[in-house]
PLY file of the C-alpha trace (Angstrom):
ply
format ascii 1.0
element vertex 102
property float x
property float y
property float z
element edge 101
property int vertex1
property int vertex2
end_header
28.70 -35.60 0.05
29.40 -37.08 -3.66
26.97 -39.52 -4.61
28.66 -42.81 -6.35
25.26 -44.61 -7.21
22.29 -45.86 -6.44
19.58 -48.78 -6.96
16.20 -48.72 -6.23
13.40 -51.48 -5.97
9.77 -51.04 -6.29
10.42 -47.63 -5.20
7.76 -44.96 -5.97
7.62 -45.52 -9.50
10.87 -47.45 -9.64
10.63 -51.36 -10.32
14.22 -51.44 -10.63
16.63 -48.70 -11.45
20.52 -48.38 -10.90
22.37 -45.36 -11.70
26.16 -44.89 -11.21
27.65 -41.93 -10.87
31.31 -42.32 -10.81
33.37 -40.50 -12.79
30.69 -37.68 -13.68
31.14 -34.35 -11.97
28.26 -32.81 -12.83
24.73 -34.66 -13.60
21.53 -33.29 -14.54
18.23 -35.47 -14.21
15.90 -34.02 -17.01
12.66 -35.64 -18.41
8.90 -34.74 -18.85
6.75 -34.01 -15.79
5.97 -37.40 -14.14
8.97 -38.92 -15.21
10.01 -39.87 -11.82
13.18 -37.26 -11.34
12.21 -36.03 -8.00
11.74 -39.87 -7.06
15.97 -39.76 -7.23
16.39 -37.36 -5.39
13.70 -38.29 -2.74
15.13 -42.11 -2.97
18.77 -40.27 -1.90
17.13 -38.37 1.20
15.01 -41.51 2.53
18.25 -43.56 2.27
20.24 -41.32 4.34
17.32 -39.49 6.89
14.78 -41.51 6.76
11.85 -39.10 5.71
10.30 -38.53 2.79
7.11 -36.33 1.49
4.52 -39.34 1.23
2.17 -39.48 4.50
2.22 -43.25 5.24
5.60 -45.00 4.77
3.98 -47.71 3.11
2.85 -45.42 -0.03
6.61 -45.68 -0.86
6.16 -49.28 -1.93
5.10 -49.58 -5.38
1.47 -50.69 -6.09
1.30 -54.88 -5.93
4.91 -54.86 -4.08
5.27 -55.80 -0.49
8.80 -54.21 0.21
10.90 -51.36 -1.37
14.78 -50.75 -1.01
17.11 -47.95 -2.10
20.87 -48.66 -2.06
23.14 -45.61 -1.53
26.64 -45.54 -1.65
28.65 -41.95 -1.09
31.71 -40.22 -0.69
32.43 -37.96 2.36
36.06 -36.53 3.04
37.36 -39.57 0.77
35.74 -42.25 2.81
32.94 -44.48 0.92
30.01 -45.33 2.56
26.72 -47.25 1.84
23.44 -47.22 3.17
20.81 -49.47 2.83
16.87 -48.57 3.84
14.37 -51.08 3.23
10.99 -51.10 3.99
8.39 -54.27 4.07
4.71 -53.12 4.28
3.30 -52.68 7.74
6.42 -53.29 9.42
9.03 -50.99 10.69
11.77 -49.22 8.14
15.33 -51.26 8.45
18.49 -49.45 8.31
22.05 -51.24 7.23
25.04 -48.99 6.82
28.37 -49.86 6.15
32.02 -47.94 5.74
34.35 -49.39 3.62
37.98 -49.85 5.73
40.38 -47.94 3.44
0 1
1 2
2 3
3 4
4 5
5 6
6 7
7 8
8 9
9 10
10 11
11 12
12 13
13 14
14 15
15 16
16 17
17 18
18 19
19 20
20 21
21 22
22 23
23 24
24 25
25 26
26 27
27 28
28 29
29 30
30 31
31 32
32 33
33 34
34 35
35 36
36 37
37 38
38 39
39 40
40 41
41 42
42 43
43 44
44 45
45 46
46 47
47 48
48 49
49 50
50 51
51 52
52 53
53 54
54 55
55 56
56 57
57 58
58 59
59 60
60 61
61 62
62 63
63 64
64 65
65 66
66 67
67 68
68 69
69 70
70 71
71 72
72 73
73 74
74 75
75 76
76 77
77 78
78 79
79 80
80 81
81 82
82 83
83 84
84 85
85 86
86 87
87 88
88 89
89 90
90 91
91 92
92 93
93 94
94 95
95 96
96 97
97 98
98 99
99 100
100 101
C-alpha cells in the first residue's frame, strides 16, 4: 500500500488538513507531543478498517462539529484507489470507495 494523500475534516484535532504524498518515497511525521501525528496515522486506519482507539465513534468528531470525514486515496499493485469514511454524530459510519479504471 503507498499512500498518495489524504484530507481530513473535523477529525480528532483536525479542522481541515490535506497532505499529499506523491512523489515522496519516504516521509517522516515529526512534531512535539500533542501535535496530532498519531491522528495521521489513525485517520489512514479508520479510512480503510473502520476502527480506531477512541471508545465511542462519535469522540472522533471534533468538539462543536456534527460530522468528520477522512479522504484516502492509495496505491496497491499500480491501481489507485480512494476511500471515503464519514461519520455524522449518532448515526451510523458511511463508507464510499472508488477504483479508478486505468
Amino acid at each position: 500500500m503507498i499512500p498518495r494523500s489524504l484530507t481530513l475534516r473535523n477529525f480528532l484535532s483536525y479542522r481541515n488538513a490535506s497532505l499529499d504524498f506523491r512523489g515522496l518515497q519516504l516521509a517522516c511525521i515529526c512534531g512535539p507531543n500533542g501535535a496530532g501525528k498519531s491522528s495521521l496515522l489513525e485517520a489512514m486506519a479508520w479510512a480503510v478498517w473502520g476502527q480506531s482507539r477512541v471508545d465511542n465513534e462519535d469522540d472522533l468528531i471534533q468538539t462543536g462539529e456534527t460530522e468528520a470525514q477522512v479522504s484516502f486515496i492509495l496505491e496497491i499493485h499500480g491501481q489507485s484507489y480512494r476511500i471515503i469514511r464519514t461519520r455524522h454524530r449518532n448515526q451510523a459510519t458511511h463508507l464510499e470507495f472508488q477504483a479508478q479504471i486505468q
